[in-house]
Steps between C-alpha positions, in 0.01 A plus 500: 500500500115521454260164523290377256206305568257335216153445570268214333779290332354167379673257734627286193704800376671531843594137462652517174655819609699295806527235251674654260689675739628188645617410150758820550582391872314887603254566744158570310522858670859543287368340197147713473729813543748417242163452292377816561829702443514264167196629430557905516825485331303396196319784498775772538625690222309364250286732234122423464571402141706199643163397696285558233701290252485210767137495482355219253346578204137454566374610172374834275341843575188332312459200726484778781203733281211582665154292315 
């Protein structure tokens, strides 16, 4: 199995990482994988009309018109 190592996370999400992780009785290593494979599942198998219908509604062609 291959490593992982993140770079320039801001120390207070580390801490709510092991936090949170505590609250599941896992090791924060465990609990930021399970994240992560979470994560990518959501993205398999879905169609790009799925993703763009989960994108809000942030108004009309003409709000977007070139002046």
């Amino acid at each position: 199995m291959a490593d992982l190592i993140l770079r320039n996370v801001d120390e207070k999400l580390i801490a709510r990482l092991e936090e949170v992780a505590g609250l599941f009785l896992k090791s924060p290593e465990a609990y930021h994988l399970e994240i992560l494979e979470h994560g990518l599942e959501q993205t398999r198998n879905r169609a790009f009309i799925e993703d763009l219908m989960r994108m809000p509604n942030v108004g009309d062609d003409e709000d977007f018109a070139r002046v």
